[in-house]
N, C-alpha and C positions, 0 to 999 in steps of 0.2 A: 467452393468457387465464388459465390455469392458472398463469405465474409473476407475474401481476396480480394475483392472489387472494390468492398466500402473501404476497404483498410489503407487500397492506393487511391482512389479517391481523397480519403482525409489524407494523404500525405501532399498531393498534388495542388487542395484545397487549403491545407495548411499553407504549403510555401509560395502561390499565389496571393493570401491573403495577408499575410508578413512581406510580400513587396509591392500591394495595393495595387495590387491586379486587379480588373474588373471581375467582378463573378466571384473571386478565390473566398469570401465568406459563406456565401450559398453553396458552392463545392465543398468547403469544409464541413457545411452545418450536415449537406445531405448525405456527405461520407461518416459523418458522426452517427446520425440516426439509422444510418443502413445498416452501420455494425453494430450497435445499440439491439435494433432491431433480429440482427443473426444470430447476435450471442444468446437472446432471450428463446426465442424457439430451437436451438440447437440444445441449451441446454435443457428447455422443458422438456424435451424427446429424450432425452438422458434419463432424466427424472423418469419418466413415464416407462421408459424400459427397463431401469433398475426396479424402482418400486412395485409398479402394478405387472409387468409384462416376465418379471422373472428373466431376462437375460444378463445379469449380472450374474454369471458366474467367478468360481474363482479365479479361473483364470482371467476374464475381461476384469476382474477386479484389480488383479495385482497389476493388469497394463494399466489401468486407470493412476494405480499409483505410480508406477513408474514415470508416466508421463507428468503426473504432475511433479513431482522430485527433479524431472527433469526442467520442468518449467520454472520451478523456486532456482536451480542453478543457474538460468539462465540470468533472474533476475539476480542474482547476486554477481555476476559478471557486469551486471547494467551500473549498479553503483559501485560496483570498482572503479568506472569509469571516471565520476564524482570524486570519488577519494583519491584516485590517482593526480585529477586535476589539484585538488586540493592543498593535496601535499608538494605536487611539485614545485607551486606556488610558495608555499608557507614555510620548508625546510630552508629553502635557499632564495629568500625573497630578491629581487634583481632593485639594481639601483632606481628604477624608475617608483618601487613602491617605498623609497626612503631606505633600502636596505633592510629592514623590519617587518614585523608579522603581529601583531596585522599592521597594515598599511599606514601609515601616517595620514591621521583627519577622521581614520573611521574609530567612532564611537561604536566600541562591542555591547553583545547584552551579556548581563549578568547572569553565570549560569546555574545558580543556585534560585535563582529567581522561579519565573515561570518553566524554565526549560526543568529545572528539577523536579517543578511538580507536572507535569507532563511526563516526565520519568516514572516520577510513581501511579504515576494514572495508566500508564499504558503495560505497566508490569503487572498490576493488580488486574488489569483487563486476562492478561497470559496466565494468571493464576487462576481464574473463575473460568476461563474458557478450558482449563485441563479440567475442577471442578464440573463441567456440563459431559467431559468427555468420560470419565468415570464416572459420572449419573447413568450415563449412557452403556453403558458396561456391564452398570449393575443390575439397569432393566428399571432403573426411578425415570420417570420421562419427566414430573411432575421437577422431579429436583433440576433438569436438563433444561428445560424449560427456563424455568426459575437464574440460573448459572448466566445464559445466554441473557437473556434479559438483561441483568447487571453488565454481561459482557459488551453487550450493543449501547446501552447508557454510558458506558466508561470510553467506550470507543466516539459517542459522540461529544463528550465533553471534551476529549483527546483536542477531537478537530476545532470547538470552539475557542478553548484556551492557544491551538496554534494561530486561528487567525485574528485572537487580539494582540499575541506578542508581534505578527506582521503588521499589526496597525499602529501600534505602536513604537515599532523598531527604527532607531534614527538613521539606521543606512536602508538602500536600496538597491535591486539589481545591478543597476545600472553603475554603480560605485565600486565599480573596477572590477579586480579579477576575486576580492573578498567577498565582495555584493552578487555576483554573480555566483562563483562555486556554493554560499550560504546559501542563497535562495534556489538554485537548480537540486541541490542534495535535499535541502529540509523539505522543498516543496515536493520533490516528488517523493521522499517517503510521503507526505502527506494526502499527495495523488493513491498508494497504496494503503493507505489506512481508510481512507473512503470506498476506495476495493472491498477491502477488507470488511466492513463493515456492512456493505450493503452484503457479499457472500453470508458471512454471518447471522444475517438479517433475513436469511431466504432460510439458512438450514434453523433458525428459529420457528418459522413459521411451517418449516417440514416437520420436526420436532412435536410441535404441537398438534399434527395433526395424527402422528402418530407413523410418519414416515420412514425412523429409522429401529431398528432391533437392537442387540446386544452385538450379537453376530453380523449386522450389515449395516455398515452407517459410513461407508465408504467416501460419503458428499462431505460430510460434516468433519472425517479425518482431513480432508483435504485441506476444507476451512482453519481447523483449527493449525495445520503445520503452515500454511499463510500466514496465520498470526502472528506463530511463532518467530516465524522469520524478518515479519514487521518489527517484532521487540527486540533483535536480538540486532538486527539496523538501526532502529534507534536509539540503543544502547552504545553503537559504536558513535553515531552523529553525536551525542551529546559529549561523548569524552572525547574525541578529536577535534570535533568545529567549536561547539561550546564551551569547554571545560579550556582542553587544552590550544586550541586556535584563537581564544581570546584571551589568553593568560602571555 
C-alpha cells in the first residue's frame, strides 16, 4: 500500500511539475524517495527470508520466477510502445517531415561509431554475467564474484560512453518526432541498464558474502534474465534507430 502511495504521488508530482505547478517538484522529489525507500526494505525482507529464514521454498521460488518473467513481459510491451512510435513515423514519413526518414535537417549519428561500441560493451557484459551464473552452478563463488565485477564495470562504462554520445549528439528531443522517438527509446533503455546495474550490483555484494548456493540463487537468476533482456533491446535499438533509422 505504502509503495502505491509513493508511485501516485510521483506520478501526480511528475505532471504538476512538467506544467510548473507550485509544490509539483517537492511532490515528485517525496514520491521518488518514498518508493526509493519501499523498494529497499521490501526487498531486504525478501532477502532476509530467502536467505537466513528458509522460506524460499520451491514452490515460493518458482512464483518468484514467474512473476518476474511476468514482469520482463510487461517491460517488453513498454518498448513496443517506442518501436511502434518509431516506425510509424519512419516507414511512411508524412509530408511535413520532407517525405523522408530521417527528417530533413536532422544530422544522424554514425552507427558504427560509438553506438557499435556500446554494442560490444553491453554483449560482452551478457557474456560474463552467464560466466558468474555457471560459477555459481559450479559452487566457485570466488570465480562468481570475479564474473560480476567485470559485469558491473562493463555495465558502467555502457552508461558512460551513452552519455557522451548524448553530449555530443547534433539533434535533440525536442527536434521533432526523430528527436523525440531517439531519445524516449535510448533513454529509457538506458533508464533500465542503470536498473540493471545497480540489481546486479546488490547480487555482487550478496555473492560475496556468501549469499547464494548452487541450488538457490533465485535473486541473482532474476538479475541476470534483466540483463538479458537489456541486450537483447539493445540489440534491436541499434539495428532499427541506429543502423537502419539513420541509413
Amino acid at each position: 500500500m505504502f509503495a502505491s502511495l509513493a508511485a501516485f504521488t510521483s506520478t501526480v508530482g511528475g505532471v504538476m511539475y512538467m506544467h510548473a505547478y507550485a509544490g509539483g517538484g517537492a511532490m515528485l522529489s517525496m514520491g521518488i524517495a518514498s518508493l526509493i525507500y519501499a523498494m529497499a526494505v521490501w526487498w531486504r525482507d525478501v532477502v532476509r527470508e530467502g536467505t537466513y529464514q528458509g522460506h524460499h521454498t520451491v514452490a515460493v521460488a518458482r512464483g518468484l520466477r514467474y512473476g518476474m518473467l511476468l514482469f520482463i513481459l510487461s517491460e517488453v510491451m513498454f518498448f513496443v510502445a517506442f518501436f511502434w512510435a518509431f516506425f510509424h513515423a519512419s516507414l511512411a514519413p508524412a509530408v511535413a517531415l520532407g517525405a523522408v526518414w530521417p527528417p530533413v535537417g536532422i544530422q544522424v549519428l554514425d552507427p558504427w561509431g560509438l553506438p557499435a561500441l556500446n554494442t560490444a560493451i553491453l554483449l560482452t557484459s551478457g557474456a560474463s554475467v552467464t560466466w558468474a551464473h555457471h560459477a555459481l552452478v559450479g559452487g566457485h563463488r570466488r570465480g562468481a564474484v570475479a564474473a560480476l565485477v567485470v559485469t558491473v564495470a562493463l555495465a558502467a562504462v555502457f552508461t558512460a560512453v551513452q552519455g557522451f554520445e548524448y553530449f555530443e549528439a547534433p539533434f535533440s528531443i525536442s527536434d521533432g518526432v526523430y528527436g523525440s522517438t531517439f531519445y524516449m527509446a535510448t533513454g529509457f533503455h538506458g533508464f533500465h541498464v542503470l536498473v540493471g546495474t545497480l540489481f546486479l550490483a546488490v547480487c555482487l555484494l550478496r555473492a560475496a558474502s556468501g549469499h547464494f548456493t548452487p541450488r538457490h540463487h533465485v535473486g541473482f537468476e532474476a538479475a541476470a534474465w534483466y540483463w538479458h533482456f537489456v541486450d537483447v533491446v539493445w540489440l534491436i535499438l541499434f539495428v532499427a534507430i541506429y543502423w537502419w533509422g539513420g541509413a
